[in-house]
C-alpha positions as CSV (number, residue, x, y, z in Angstrom):
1,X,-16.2,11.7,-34.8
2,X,-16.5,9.8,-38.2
3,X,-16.0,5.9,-38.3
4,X,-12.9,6.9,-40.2
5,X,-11.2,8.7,-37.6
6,X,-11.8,6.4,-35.2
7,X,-10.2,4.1,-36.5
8,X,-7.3,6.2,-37.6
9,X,-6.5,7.4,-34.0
10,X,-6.6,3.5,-33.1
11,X,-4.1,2.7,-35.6
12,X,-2.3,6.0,-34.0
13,X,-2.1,4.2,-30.8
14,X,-0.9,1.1,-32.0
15,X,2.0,2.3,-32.8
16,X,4.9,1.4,-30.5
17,X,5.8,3.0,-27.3
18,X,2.3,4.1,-26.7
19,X,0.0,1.0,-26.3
20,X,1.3,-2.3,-25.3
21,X,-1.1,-5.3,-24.9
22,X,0.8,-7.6,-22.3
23,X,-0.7,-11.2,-22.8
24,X,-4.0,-11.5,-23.2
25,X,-6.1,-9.6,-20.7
26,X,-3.4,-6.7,-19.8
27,X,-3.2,-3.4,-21.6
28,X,-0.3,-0.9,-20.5
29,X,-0.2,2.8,-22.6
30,X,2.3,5.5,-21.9
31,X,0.8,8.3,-19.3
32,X,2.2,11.5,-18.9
33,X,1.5,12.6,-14.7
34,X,1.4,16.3,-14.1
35,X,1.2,17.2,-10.3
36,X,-1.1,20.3,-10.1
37,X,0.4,21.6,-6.8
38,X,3.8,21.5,-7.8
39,X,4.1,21.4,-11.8
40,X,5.9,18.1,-12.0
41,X,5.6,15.8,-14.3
42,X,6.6,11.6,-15.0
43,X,6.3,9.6,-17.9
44,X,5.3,6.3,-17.1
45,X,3.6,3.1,-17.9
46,X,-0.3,2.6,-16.7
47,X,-1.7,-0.1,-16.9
48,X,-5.6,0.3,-18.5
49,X,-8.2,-1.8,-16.6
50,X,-11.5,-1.7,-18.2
51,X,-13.4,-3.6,-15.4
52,X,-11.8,-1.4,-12.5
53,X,-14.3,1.0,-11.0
54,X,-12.3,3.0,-9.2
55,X,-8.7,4.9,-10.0
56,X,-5.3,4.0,-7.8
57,X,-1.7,5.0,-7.8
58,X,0.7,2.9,-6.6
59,X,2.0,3.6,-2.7
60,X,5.3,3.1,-3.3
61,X,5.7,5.6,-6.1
62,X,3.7,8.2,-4.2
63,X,6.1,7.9,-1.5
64,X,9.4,7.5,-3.8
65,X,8.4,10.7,-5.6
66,X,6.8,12.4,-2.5
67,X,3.3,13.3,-4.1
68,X,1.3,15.1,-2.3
69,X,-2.0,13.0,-1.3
C-alpha cells in the first residue's frame, strides 16, 4: 500500500463514530462482533490496547448476551 493510501484510510478513520481517542493513552473504535456458531452479531465499542499481548471479552457481556465460550 502507497504512503498515500495510508494516510487516506487514517484520515477515513478519524472520522466520527469510528475512532475515538479518550484522553491521552485510550483509543476506542467501533467493532462489529459476529458469533460463528450462531450468526449473531453486536456493534460495540472496543477499546484498542497496543501494549496488551493477549485478546479479552468482557465477562459480563459474555454472560448478558449468552456467548458461547
Amino acid at each position: 500500500m502507497t504512503d498515500d493510501k495510508v494516510l487516506m484510510a487514517l484520515k477515513v478513520l478519524e472520522e466520527p463514530p469510528i475512532l475515538r481517542k479518550m484522553g491521552d493513552k485510550q483509543l476506542n473504535v467501533r467493532v462489529k462482533l459476529s458469533m460463528t456458531d450462531t450468526h449473531r452479531t453486536f456493534c460495540k465499542q472496543a477499546l484498542v490496547d497496543s501494549g496488551s499481548s493477549t485478546s479479552c471479552i468482557s465477562r459480563k457481556f459474555v454472560k448478558e448476551n449468552l456467548i458461547n465460550t
